[in-house]
C-alpha positions as CSV (number, residue, x, y, z in Angstrom):
1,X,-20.8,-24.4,57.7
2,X,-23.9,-26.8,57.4
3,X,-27.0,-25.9,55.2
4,X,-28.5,-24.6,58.7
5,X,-26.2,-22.5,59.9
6,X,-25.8,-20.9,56.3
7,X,-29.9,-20.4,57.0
8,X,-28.9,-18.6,60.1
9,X,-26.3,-17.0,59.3
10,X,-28.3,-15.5,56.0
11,X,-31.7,-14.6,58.6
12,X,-29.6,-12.6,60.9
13,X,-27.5,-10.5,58.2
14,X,-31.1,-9.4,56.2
15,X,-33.2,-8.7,60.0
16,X,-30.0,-6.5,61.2
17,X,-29.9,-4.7,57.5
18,X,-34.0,-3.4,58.1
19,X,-33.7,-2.6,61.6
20,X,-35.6,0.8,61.9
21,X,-33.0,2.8,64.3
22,X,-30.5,3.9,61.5
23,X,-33.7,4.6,59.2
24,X,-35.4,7.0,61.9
25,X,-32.0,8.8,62.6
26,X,-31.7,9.8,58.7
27,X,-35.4,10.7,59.0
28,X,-34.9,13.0,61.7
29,X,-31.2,14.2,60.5
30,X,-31.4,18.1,60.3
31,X,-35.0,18.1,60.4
32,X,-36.4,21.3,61.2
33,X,-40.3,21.2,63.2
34,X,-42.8,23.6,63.7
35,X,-41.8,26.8,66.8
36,X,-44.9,24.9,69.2
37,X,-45.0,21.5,71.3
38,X,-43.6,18.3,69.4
39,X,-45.8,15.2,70.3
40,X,-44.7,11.9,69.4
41,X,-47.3,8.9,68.8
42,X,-45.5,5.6,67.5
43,X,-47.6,2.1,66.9
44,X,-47.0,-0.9,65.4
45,X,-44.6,-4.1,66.3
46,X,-41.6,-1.4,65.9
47,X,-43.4,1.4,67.7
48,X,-40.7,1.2,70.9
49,X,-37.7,0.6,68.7
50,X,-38.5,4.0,66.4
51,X,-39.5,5.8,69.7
52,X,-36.3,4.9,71.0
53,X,-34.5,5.9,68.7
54,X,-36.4,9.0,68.2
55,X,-35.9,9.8,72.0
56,X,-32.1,9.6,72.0
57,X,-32.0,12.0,68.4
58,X,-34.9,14.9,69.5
59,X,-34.2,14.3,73.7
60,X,-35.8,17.5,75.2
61,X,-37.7,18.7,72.1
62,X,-40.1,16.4,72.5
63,X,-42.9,17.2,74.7
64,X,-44.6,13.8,75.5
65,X,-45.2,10.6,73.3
66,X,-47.5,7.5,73.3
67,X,-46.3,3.9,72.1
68,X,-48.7,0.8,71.3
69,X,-46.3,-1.8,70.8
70,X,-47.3,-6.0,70.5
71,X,-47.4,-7.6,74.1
72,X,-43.9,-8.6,75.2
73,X,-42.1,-5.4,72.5
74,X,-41.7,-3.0,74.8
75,X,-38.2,-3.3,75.9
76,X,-37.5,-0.9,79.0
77,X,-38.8,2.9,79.9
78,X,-38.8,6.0,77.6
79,X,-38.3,9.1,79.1
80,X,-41.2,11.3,78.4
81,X,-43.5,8.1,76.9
82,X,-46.2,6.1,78.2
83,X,-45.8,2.5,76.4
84,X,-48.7,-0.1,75.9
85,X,-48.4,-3.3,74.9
86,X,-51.4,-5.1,73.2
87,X,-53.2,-7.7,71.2
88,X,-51.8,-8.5,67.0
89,X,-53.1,-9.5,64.9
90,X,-56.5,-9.3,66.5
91,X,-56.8,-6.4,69.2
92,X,-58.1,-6.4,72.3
93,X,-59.0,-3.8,75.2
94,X,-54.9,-3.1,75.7
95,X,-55.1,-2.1,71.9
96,X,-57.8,0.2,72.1
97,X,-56.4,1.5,75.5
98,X,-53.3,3.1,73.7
99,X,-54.7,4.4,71.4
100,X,-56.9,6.3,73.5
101,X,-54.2,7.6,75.4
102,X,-52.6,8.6,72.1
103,X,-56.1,10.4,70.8
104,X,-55.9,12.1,73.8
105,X,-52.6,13.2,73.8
106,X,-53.1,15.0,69.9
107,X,-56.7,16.5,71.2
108,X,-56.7,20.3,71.0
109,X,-53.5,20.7,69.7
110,X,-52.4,24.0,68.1
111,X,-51.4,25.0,64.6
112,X,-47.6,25.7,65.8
113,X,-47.7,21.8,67.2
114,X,-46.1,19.0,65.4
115,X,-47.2,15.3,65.7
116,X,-44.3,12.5,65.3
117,X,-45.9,9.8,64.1
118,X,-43.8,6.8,63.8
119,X,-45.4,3.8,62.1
120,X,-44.8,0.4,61.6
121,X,-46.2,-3.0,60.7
122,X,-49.1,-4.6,62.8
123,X,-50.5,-1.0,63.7
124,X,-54.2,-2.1,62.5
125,X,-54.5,-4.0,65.5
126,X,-52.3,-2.0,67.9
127,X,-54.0,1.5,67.0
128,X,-57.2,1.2,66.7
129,X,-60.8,3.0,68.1
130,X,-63.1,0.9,66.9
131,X,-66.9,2.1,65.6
132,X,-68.4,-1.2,66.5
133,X,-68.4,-3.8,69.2
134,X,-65.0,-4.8,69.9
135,X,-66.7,-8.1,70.4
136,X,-67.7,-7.6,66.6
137,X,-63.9,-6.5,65.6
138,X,-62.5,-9.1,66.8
139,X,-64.5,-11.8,65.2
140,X,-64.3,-9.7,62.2
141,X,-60.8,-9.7,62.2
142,X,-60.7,-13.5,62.7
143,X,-62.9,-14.0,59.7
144,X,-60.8,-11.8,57.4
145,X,-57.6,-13.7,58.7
146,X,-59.3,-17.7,58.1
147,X,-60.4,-16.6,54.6
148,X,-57.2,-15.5,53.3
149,X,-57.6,-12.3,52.4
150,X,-55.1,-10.5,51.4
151,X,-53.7,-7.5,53.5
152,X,-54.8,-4.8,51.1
153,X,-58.3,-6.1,51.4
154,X,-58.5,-6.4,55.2
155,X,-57.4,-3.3,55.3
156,X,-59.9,-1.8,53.3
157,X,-62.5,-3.4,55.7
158,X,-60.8,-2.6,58.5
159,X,-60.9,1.5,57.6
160,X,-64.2,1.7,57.7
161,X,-65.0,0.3,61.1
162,X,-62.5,2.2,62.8
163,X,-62.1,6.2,64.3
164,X,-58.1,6.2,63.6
165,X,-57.6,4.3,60.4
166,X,-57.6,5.5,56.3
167,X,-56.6,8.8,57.5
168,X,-59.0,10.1,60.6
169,X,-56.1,9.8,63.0
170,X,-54.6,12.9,60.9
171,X,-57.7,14.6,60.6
172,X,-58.3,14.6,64.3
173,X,-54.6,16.0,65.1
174,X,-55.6,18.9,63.0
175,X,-54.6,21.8,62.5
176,X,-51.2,20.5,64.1
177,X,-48.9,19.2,61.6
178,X,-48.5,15.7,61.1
179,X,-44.4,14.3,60.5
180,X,-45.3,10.7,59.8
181,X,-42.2,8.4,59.4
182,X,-43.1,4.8,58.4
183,X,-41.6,1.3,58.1
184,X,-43.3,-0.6,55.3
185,X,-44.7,-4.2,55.6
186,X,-47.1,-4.0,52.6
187,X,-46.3,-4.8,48.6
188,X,-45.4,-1.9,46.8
189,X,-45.3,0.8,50.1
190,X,-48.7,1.8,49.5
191,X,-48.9,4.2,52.3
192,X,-52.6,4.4,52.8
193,X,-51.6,0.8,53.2
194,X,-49.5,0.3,55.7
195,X,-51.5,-0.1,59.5
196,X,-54.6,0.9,57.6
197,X,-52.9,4.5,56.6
198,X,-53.8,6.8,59.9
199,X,-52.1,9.5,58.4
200,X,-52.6,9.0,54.8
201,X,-55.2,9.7,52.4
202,X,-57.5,6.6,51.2
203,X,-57.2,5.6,48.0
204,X,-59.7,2.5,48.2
205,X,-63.2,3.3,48.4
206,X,-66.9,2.2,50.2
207,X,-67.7,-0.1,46.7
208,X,-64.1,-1.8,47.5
209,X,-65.5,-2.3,51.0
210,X,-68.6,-4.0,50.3
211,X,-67.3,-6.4,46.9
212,X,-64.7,-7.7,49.5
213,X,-67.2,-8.7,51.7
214,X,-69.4,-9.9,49.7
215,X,-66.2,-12.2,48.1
216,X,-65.7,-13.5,51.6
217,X,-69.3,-13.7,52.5
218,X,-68.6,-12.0,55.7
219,X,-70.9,-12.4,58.7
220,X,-71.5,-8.7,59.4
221,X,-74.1,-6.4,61.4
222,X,-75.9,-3.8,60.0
223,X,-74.3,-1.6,61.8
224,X,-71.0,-2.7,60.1
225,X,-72.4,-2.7,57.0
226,X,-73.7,0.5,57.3
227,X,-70.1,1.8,58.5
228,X,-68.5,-0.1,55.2
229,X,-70.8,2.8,52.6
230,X,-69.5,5.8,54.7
231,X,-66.1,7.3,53.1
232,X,-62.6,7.9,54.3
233,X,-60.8,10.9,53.7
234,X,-59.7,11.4,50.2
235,X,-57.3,14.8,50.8
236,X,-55.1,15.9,54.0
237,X,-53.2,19.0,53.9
238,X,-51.2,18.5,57.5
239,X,-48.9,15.4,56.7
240,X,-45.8,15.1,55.4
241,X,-44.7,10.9,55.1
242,X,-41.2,9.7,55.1
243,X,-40.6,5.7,54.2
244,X,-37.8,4.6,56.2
245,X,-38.0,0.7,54.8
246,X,-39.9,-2.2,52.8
247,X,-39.4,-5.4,51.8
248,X,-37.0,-5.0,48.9
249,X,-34.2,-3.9,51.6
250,X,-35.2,-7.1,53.7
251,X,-34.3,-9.1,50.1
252,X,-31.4,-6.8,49.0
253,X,-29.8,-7.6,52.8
254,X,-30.7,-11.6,51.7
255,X,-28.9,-11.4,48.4
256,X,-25.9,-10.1,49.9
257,X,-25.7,-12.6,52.7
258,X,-25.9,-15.5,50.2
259,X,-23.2,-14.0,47.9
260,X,-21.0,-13.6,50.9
261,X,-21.5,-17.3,52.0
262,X,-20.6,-18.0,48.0
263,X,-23.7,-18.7,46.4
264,X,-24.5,-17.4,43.2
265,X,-27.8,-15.5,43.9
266,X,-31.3,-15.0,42.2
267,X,-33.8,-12.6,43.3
268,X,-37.0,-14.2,42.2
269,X,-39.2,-11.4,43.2
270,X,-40.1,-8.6,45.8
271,X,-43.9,-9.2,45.0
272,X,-44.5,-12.4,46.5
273,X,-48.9,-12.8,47.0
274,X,-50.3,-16.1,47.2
275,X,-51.2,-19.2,49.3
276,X,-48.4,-20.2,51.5
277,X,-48.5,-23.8,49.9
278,X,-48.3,-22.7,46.4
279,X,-45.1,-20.5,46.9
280,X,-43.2,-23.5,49.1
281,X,-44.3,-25.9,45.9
282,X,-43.1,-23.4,43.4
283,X,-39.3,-23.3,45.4
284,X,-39.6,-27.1,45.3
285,X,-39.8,-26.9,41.8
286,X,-37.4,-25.1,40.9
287,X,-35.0,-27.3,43.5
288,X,-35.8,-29.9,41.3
289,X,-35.1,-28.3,38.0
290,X,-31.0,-27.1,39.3
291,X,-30.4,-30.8,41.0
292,X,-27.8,-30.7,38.4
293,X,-25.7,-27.8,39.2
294,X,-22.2,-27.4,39.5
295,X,-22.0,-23.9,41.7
296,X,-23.8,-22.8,45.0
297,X,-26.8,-21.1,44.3
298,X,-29.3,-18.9,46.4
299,X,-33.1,-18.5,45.2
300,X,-34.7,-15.4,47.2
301,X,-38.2,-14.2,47.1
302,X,-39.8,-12.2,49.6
303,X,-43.2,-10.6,50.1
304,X,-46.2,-11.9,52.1
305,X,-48.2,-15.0,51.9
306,X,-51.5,-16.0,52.7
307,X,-53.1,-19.2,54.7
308,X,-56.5,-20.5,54.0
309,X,-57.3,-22.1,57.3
310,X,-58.9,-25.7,56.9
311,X,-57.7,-27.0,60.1
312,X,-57.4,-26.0,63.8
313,X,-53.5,-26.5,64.2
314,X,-51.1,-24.6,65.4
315,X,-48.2,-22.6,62.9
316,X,-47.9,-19.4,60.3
317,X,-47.6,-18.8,56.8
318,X,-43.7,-19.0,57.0
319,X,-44.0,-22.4,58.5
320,X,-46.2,-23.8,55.9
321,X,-44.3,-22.6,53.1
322,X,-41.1,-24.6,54.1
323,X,-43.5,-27.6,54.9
324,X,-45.0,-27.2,51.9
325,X,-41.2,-27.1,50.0
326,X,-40.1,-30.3,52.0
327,X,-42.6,-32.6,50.3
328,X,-41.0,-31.6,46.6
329,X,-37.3,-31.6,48.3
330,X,-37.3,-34.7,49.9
331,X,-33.8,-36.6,48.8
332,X,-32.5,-34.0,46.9
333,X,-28.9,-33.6,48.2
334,X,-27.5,-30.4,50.2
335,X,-30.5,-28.7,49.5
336,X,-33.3,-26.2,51.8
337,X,-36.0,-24.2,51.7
338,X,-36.3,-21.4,54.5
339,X,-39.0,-18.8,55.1
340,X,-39.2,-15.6,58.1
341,X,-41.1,-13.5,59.1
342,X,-38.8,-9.9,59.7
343,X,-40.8,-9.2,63.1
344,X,-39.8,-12.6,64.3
345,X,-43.3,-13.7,64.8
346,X,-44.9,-16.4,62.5
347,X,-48.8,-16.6,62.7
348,X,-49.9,-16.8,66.4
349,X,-46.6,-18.8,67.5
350,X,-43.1,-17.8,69.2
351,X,-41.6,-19.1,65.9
352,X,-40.5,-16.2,63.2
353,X,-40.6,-19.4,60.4
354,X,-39.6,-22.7,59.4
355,X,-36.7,-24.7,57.9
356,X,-36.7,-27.6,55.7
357,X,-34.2,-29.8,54.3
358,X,-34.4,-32.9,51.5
359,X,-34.2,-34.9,54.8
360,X,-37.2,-33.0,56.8
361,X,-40.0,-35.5,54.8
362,X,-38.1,-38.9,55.8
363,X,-37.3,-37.4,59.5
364,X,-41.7,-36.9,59.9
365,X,-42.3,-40.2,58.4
366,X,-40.6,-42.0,60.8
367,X,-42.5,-39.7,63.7
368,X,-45.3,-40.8,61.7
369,X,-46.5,-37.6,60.3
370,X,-47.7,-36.6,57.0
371,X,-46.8,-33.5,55.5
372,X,-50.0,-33.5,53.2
373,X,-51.9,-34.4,56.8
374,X,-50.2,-31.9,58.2
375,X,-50.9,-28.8,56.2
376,X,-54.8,-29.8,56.0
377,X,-54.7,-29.2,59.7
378,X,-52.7,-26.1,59.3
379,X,-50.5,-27.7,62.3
380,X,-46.8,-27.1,60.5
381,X,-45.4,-25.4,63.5
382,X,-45.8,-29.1,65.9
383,X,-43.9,-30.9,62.8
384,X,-42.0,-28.8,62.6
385,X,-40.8,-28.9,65.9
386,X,-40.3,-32.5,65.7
387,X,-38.0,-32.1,62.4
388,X,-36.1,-29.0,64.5
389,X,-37.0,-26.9,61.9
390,X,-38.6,-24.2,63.6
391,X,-37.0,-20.8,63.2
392,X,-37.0,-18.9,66.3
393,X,-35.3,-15.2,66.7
394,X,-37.7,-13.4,69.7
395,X,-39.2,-10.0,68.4
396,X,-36.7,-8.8,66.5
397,X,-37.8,-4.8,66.6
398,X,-38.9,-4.6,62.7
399,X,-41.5,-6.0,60.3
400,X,-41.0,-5.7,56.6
401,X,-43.0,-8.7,55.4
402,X,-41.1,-12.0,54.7
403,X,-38.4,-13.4,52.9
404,X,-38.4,-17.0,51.6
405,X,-34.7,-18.4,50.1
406,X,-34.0,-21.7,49.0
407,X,-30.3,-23.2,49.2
408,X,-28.2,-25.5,47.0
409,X,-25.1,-25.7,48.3
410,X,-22.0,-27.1,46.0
């Protein structure tokens, strides 16, 4: 096999490891609910998969459901489920549409009632209510996203301008119970976290809020600064939370993959938090430091990086992470850096990453493109294409953050 289809072979062993279906079924296994009705609200980029799945394992317990999947997710009808597809990573009136229909769906429910609430990935733009403009969200949104913040600080920004998020979706399905199963896509599982935390206590707080935005300089209104000094609920007494999978599965499924192809494999890190350039630079170095090596080896890290935006191009933070490894690659023999995003979606593309190889650099120069160029304009996913190292799986059903590996094959 070539150093691109051990890249494949490698992406689609660690995506079919974290797919959610297996991880709801054990969730649900011999799980007893509450004598009333059993609603089920699922949102995120895995919303219809976990539905699914939770459809086929509960059939006629459940009473009715909600789903506010990404546009393009929803993959056929659920009996006894309305499904809406809508705008990630900024939401739009399709977002907010869903998620009425779900608010509705938990309002004036009983204490004997039980909520399903299956949660993914990319919920903080699927299931949202916003308490602002959603002409004001958005832009919001698309400031928090161009300055590189991280997620845990988006998030806590997000809370605070929103109905559902840091825990109000829970309050208003009171006094029903709240069964919250969740697929994680933030560092450490932090569950308050993870879509904003709907259903989860907030651990960050209204002097969090305003020291992000003031690190950011964010163009706000008063009214959402105003909404960034009111708290979040601190204490909920109707949720139990299961975590069905996180990122260190996703790397766990890569390490195997690479040991079965025969490398000898490092995991570098679970943790992975910084610009997407730095972290394709730091792979590249340490290329450069096994040139020498007699055996096969695997480098993994996974986690979630970060793009400052300084151009208007087209890619992700995958993509620039293998562009960025191709520049300290270049020549080295047999050797690649590869990057994907689980969900199979890469920044605002239909690319879930990007491949590079020590030939990648001399393949754009003679297309005339400059890598440096290049990632100034944010534009990895157009040379990207012309190198064929664009990484494309279609939505692949779960989102545990990314995983980067880098090759050298013996």
């Amino acid at each position: 096999m070539s150093l691109r289809q051990d890249a494949e072979y490698i992406i689609h062993e660690s995506i079919q490891k974290v797919l959610p279906d297996e991880a709801v079924r054990q969730a649900l296994n011999d799980k007893k609910f509450n004598i009333g009705d059993l609603y089920v609200v699922a949102a995120g980029k895995a919303a219809w998969e976990m539905a699914n799945t939770a459809a086929s394992v509960l059939q006629d317990a459940i009473t009715a459901g909600v789903v506010c999947t990404k546009y393009s997710h929803v993959k056929g009808e659920i009996p006894g489920m309305i499904c809406f597809e809508g705008g990630h990573p900024v939401p739009d009136s399709n977002s907010f549409r869903g998620t009425q229909a779900a608010l509705d769906l938990v309002s004036g429910l009983k204490k004997e009632d039980t909520v399903l609430f299956l949660l993914s990935g990319g919920g903080s733009a699927l299931f949202e209510k916003p308490l602002i403009a959603e002409e004001e969200l958005a832009d919001i949104t698309g400031q928090l996203l161009a300055c590189g913040a991280d997620i845990r600080e988006m998030n806590t920004i997000r809370k605070r301008l929103s109905a559902v998020k840091g825990g109000r979706f829970a309050k208003l399905c009171e006094p029903a119970h709240v069964y919250s199963i969740v697929l994680s896509d933030v560092l450490g599982d932090p569950l308050d976290m993870i879509a904003s935390g709907p259903a989860y206590p907030d651990s960050s707080t209204c002097a969090d809020a305003v020291r992000i935005a003031k690190k950011y300089r964010l163009k706000l209104s008063d009214d959402a600064r105003a909404l960034l000094r009111n708290e979040t609920p601190k204490y909920l007494s109707n949720v139990e939370t299961v975590i069905t999978g996180s990122v260190k599965d996703l790397c766990e499924a890569a390490q195997k993959a690479c040991e079965a192809l025969g490398y000898k494999s490092i995991l570098l890190t679970e943790q992975l938090d910084c610009q997407a350039r730095e972290a394709g630079a730091f792979l590249g170095a340490i290329a450069k430091s096994h040139q020498e090596s007699k055996e096969s080896l695997a480098f993994i890290a996974g986690g979630e990086t970060v793009v400052r935006l300084t151009g208007r191009g087209k890619g992700g933070r995958n993509q620039e992470l293998a562009l960025a490894a191709a520049e300290k690659i270049a020549g080295f023999k047999d050797t690649a850096v590869f990057s994907v995003g689980s969900d199979g979606t890469d920044g605002p593309t239909d690319a879930a990453g990007g491949y590079c190889d020590g030939e990648t650099k001399d393949v754009l120069a003679r297309e005339g493109i400059s890598i440096f160029d290049t990632l100034e304009e944010n534009d990895a996913y157009h040379a990207l294409e012309r190198s064929g190292g664009l990484i494309i799986t279609g939505a692949t059903g779960t989102n545990v953050n990314d995983v980067a590996v880098l090759l050298i094959k013996r």
